[in-house]
C-alpha positions in Angstrom: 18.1 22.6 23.4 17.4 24.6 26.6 13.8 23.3 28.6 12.4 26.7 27.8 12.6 26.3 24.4 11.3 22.5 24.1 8.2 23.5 25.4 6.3 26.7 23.8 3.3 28.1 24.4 1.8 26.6 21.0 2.7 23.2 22.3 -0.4 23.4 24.7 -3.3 23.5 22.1 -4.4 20.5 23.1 -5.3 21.5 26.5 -8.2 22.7 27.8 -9.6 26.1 27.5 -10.0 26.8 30.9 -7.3 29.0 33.1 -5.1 25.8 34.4 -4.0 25.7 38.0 0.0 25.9 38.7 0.1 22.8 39.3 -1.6 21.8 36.2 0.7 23.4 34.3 3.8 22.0 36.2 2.6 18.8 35.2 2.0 19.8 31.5 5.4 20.6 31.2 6.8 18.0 32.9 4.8 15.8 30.4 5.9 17.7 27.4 9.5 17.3 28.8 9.0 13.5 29.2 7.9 13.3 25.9 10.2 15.1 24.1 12.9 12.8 25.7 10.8 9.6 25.2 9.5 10.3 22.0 13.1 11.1 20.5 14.6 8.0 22.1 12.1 5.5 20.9 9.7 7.4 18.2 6.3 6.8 17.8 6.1 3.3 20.0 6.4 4.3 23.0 3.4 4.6 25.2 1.2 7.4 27.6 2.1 4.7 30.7 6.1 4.8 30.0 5.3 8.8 29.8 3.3 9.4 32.9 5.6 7.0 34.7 9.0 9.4 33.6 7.1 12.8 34.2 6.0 11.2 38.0 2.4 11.2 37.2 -0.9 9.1 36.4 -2.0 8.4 33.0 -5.1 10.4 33.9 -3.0 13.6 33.9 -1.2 13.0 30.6 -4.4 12.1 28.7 -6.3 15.0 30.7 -3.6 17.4 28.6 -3.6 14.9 25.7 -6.4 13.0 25.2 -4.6 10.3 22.5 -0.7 9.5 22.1 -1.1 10.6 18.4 -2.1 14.9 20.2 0.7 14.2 22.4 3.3 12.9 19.6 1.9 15.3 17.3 2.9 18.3 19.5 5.9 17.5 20.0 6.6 16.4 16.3 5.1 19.2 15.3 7.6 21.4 17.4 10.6 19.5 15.7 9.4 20.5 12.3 9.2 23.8 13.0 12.6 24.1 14.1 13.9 22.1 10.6 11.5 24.6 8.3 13.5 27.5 9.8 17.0 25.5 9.4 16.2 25.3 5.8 15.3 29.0 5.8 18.4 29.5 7.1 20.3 27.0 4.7 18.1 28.6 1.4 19.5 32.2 2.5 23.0 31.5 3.4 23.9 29.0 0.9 23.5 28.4 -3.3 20.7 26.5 -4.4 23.5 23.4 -5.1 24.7 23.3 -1.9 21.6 24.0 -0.1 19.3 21.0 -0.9 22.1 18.7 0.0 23.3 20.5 3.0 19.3 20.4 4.2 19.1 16.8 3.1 22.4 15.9 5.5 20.6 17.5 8.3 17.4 15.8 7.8 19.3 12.2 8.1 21.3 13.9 11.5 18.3 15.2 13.0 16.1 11.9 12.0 19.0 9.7 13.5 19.4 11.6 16.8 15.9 12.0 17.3 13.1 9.3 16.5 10.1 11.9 16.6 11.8 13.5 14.1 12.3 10.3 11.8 8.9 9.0 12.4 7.3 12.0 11.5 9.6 12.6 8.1 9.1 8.9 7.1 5.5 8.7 8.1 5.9 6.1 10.8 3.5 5.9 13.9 1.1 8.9 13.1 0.2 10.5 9.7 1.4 14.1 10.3 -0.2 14.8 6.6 -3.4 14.7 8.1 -2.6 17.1 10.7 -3.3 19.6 8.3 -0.9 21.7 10.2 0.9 24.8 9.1 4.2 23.3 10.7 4.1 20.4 7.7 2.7 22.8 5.2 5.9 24.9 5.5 8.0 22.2 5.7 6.7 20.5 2.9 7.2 23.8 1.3 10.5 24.4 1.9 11.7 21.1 1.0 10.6 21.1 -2.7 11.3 24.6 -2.8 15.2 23.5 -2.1 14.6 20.3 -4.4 13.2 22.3 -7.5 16.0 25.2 -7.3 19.1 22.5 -6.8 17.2 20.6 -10.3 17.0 24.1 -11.9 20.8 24.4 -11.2 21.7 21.2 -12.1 22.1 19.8 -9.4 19.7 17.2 -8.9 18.3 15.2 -11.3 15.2 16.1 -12.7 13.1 13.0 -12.0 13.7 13.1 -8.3 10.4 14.2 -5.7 9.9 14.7 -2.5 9.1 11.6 -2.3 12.2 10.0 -2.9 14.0 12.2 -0.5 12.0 10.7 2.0 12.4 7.3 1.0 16.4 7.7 0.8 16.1 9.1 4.3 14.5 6.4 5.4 17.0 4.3 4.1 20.2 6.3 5.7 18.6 6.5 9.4 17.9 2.4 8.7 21.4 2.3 8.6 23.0 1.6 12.2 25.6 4.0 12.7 29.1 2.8 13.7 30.3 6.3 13.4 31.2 6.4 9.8 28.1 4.6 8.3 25.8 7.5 8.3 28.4 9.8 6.8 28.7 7.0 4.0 25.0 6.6 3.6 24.9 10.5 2.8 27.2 10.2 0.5 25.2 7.3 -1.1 21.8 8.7 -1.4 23.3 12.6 -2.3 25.5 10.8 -5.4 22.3 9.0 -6.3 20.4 11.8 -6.1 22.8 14.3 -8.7 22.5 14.0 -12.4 23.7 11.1 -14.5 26.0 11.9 -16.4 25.4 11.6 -20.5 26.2 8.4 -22.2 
């Protein structure tokens, strides 16, 4: 993902409301691209002083942008989601409503592996997005049963599954250490467990 795209306008609501110098807002973004990189490399643990010390600056300046870690790991979780809620947009318009929710659910575990903002915010490690009460997890939230309840109406999946336990088997495949054909196999676990049983 290009630099200019990791860091959007919307990711700067937590700063203040007052015009910001250039150099303010060279530091922003050079704490936003810290982040990003520190935040999908360790998740929700690491810490505002491991930040400010990658970006080249004090932990005043991060802070002064972001006051807590949860504002600063919320942007840039928040970012992450949006891109997934238009991926399954995407998925939902492209694909049938048997394929989609599985093809979604595979690029939830990818995305979740690669990038530990991503996980901790699906799984609800480190921060409780939920009480964001953002349109980002609104949409997402959204989107995902609205690809769980048209793969049950097809058949697909069985009817007693929630969102909730697409979470939790998520949780379970990124848990997984991958020696390169582990998290393919963990897919493969949690999608057969996930289709109908088939009558006795």
């Amino acid at each position: 993902m290009a630099p200019s795209d990791r860091t959007p306008d919307a990711l700067h609501a937590d700063a203040p409301g007052r015009p910001q110098r250039a150099d303010g807002r060279r530091n922003q973004a050079r704490v936003l691209e810290e982040a990003f990189a520190a935040f999908a490399e360790h998740g929700a643990a690491v810490s505002i002083r491991e930040i400010a010390r990658r970006a080249g600056v004090s932990t005043g300046t991060v802070t002064r942008h972001y006051p807590t870690k949860e504002a600063l790991f919320r942007a840039v979780a928040l970012h992450r989601i949006e891109h997934l809620v238009r991926s399954a947009e995407e998925i939902t318009a492209r694909e049938d409503p048997a394929t989609a929710f599985f093809t979604f659910f595979a690029l939830l575990v990818r995305q979740s592996a690669a990038d530990h903002a991503v996980g901790d915010a699906l799984t609800g490690a480190g921060f409780d997005l939920q009480a964001a009460a953002s349109t980002a997890i609104h949409d997402f939230g959204a989107a995902m049963a609205g690809l769980l309840s048209r793969a049950q109406r097809a058949g697909a999946v069985r009817g007693d599954a929630d969102a909730a336990d697409v979470k939790a088997l998520i949780a379970g495949c990124i848990a997984r250490p991958d020696d390169g054909t582990a998290q393919r196999r963990m897919i493969e676990i949690a999608c057969d467990g996930l289709r109908p049983r088939p009558a006795s």
